[in-house]
Every structure is written in structure tokens, then in C-alpha cells.
N, C-alpha and C positions, 0 to 999 in steps of 0.2 A: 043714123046712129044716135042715142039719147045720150045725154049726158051722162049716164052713169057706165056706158061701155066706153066714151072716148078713154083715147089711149094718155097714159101718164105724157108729160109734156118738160124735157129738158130743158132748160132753158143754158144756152151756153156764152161767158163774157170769154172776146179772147184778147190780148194783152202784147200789142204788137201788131202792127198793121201795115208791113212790109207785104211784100211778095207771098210769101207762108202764109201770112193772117190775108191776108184780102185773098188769097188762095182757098182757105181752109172756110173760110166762111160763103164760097162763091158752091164749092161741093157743098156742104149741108145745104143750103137753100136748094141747089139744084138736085140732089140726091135725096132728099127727106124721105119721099118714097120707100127707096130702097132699104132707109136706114130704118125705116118703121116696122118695115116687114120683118127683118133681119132681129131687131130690137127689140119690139113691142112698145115702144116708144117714139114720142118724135122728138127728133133733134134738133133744135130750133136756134140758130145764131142771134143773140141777144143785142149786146151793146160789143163795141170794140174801143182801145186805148190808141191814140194816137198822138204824135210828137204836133201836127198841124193839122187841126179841122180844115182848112182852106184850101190844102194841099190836092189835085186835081187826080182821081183816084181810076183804074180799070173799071170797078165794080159799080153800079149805083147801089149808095144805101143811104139812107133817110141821118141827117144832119145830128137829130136827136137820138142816133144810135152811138155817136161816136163823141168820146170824153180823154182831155189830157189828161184824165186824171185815174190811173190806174187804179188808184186804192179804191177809188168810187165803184170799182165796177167788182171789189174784191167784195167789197162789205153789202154789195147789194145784195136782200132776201130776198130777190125772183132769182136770181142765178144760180143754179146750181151743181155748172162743172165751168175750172177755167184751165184756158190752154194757153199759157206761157208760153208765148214767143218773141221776147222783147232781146231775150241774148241780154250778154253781161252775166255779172253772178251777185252781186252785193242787193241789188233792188228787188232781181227776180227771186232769191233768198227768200224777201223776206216778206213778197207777197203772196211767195207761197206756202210761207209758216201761216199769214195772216187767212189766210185760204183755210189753211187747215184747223187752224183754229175757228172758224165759221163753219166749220161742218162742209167744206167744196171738195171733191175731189180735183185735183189739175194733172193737166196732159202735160209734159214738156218735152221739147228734144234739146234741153240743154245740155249737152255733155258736158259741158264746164261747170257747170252747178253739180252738175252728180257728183262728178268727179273732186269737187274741194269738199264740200256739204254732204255726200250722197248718205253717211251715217247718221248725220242732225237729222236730217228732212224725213228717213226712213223711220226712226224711232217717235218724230214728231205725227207721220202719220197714224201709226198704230195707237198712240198715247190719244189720238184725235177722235180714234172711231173710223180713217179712211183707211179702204184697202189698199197696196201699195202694190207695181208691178215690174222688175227689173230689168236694164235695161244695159244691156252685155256683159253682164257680172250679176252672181246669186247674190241675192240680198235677204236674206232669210235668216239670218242671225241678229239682223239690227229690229227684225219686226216678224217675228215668226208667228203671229198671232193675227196678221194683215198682209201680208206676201204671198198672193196668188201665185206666183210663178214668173221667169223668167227668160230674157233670150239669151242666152252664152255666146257669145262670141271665143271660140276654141283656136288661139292662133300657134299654139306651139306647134303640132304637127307642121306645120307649115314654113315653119321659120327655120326651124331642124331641118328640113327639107332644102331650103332654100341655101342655108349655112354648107350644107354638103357639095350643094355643087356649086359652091362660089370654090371650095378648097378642092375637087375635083375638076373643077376648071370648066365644066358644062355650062355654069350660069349665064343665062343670056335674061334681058333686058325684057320684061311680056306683062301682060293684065292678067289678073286672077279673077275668074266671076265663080265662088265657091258659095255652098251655104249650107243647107240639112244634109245633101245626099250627099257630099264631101268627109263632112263629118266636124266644118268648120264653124256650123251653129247649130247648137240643140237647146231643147227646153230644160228649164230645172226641172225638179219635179212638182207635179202640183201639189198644192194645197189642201187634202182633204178634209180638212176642219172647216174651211170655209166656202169649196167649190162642189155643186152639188156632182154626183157620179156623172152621169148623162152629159153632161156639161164638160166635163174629163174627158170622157169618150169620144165627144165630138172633137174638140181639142187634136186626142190622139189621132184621130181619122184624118185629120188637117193633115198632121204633121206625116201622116204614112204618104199620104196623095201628093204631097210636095215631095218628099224624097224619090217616089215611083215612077212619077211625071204625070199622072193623072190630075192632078192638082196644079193650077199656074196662075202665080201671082201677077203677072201683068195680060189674063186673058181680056178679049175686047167684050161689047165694045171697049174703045177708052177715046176719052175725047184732051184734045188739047184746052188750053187757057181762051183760047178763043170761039171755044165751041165746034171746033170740027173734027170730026171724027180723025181718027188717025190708025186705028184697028179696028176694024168689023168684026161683029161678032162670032164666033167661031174661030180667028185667029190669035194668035200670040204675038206677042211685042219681040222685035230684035233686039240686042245689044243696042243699033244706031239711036232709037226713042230713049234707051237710061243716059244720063246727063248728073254726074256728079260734082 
């Protein structure tokens, strides 16, 4: 392949280097493969932020990848997506504004962020030029010009449900594993100003194949944190592998 067909090349800082982060950077190196194909790009784990370089790690990674110093890795021009996983809300805030103000998209699973911030951060990205994507709640009014779509999380039916037969006296004590085909999570709608058709479609295909069962989120192979298989391929994960 010349030069001029290699694939565009991600470059990703993540911000947090717990469990999640040495996690999340152990899949892209070991999945790049997959994610290129998928992509059309490679996803490539850049630098990481941590509390102690010294600190004696799962993963090996090269000394010069990893920096105290989060901002460093916000403001660096090779980076460019970051995945906030430091937890808190005041720091993460505001290196994700700084993020966004540098043109980065960032991944986060901070519910606590969303949840205080989630209308600053939202209008902060569209004013940025970043696309935004919701994350149990539509967010489409704070950035309706950047809001691809979103996951809903739909718990009333559920809690209506639940309230009845606490006062019918049925209620017993159990797990709930609901989702699409329930009707306890569905998408917003997309974005057609900025998501091409085709792209919609397949989307919608996802979303038909998970409700129908054709479609499963935890199909193998899957391998554990230590490299061993735990689902063959052709099989599906039990209950006993999710771990909340």
C-alpha cells in the first residue's frame, strides 16, 4: 500500500489510567484490526494521564507514553479524540471544554459530568464544530446542529409497573435485564442534517437485529483481560460474564 492509500490514522490521549483506561487502550491496540475495517481508519492509543508514572501497571506501555499531566495531553496536535476517564466533575469539566475548544472530539462515561454540566458541555460542542451524542437522555435542544442521536433510557413504564405491585402486594425482590426489545431503551431520532442516509439505515438495521435477536451484543469470540477466551465464536455470553 503507498502512501497515498494508507488509512487516515487516529490518534487517541485517554485521561485516566485506572482499570477502564489501561482497559480501553489494551482493546484498541489489540483490536486495531478490527476497528480499521469497521472504521476505515486506525485507532491508535496515543499517550495516557496518570496520577504515578512508577506505579506497576497490567498492560506494558512505553514510559514516554504516559504524563501527570492531563492538560498535556489535551493540548497536544497529534491527538485527536480523548476519552475521559478520570471520574470527578470539576477537572473533567474543564478538560473537556479545553478539548473542545482544540477542535478534539471526547468519549466519556461520566454520568456525573453530564448530569451537573450536561447543557454547558452540549452547547460548548456545537459552538466548537464537535459532533455530540446522548447519553440516556435527548440532548437535541442544547445542540441541534451537532446531536447525532441518542440512547434513551425509558424507565417509567417500568417503575409504574413496579409501584403496582408493591400496592397489589405481588412485589417480590428480582433483576431486571431489559433494553430495546422491552421498550426500556430506544434511540432518538437521528440527525438528518448531519448523518448521511446509508449510515441511518444501518443504524436502523442494528437497532431491528437487537430487538428480533438476530443481532447480540455480547456475541464471542470475547476474550477476558487476560487473554483468554471466555466465549467461542458462534456463542453468546450468559448473564454469569456481565458484572456491574
Amino acid at each position: 500500500m503507498n502512501v497515498e492509500n494508507k488509512p487516515k490514522i487516529v490518534n487517541v490521549g485517554i485521561l485516566g489510567f485506572g482499570t477502564v483506561g489501561q482497559g480501553t487502550w489494551k482493546h484498541l491496540e489489540e483490536n486495531s484490526q478490527f476497528w480499521e475495517k469497521i472504521l476505515g481508519v486506525q485507532v491508535k492509543p496515543k499517550r495516557a494521564s496518570v496520577r504515578s508514572i512508577q506505579k506497576e501497571r497490567k498492560i506494558k506501555i512505553a514510559e514516554n507514553a504516559l504524563t501527570t499531566d492531563s492538560e498535556s495531553i489535551v493540548n497536544d496536535p497529534d491527538i485527536d479524540l480523548i476519552c475521559e476517564l478520570i471520574g470527578g466533575i470539576e477537572e473533567a469539566k474543564e478538560l473537556t471544554l479545553r478539548a473542545f475548544e482544540n477542535g478534539k472530539s471526547v468519549v466519556t462515561a461520566n454520568k456525573a459530568l453530564i448530569c451537573e454540566h450536561g447543557e454547558e458541555l452540549f452547547e460548548a460542542a456545537e459552538k466548537a464544530g464537535v459532533l455530540a451524542f446522548g447519553q440516556a437522555s435527548n440532548q437535541e435542544q442544547f445542540c441541534p446542529n451537532a446531536h447525532m442521536t441518542a440512547i434513551e433510557d425509558v424507565w417509567g413504564p417500568y417503575y409504574a409497573e413496579r409501584a403496582k405491585a408493591l400496592v397489589d402486594g405481588s412485589w417480590a425482590s428480582q433483576d431486571t435485564w431489559a433494553g430495546m426489545k422491552e421498550g426500556h431503551v430506544v434511540m432518538s431520532d437521528y440527525n438528518t442534517k448531519i448523518l448521511p442516509a446509508d449510515l441511518i439505515a444501518e443504524a436502523k438495521a442494528m437497532e431491528a437485529g437487537i430487538i428480533d435477536g438476530t443481532l447480540h451484543s455480547f456475541a464471542g469470540p470475547i476474550y477476558n483481560q487476560d487473554g483468554e477466551l471466555v466465549v467461542p465464536e458462534g456463542s453468546v455470553a450468559d448473564l454469569s460474564l456481565i458484572h456491574i
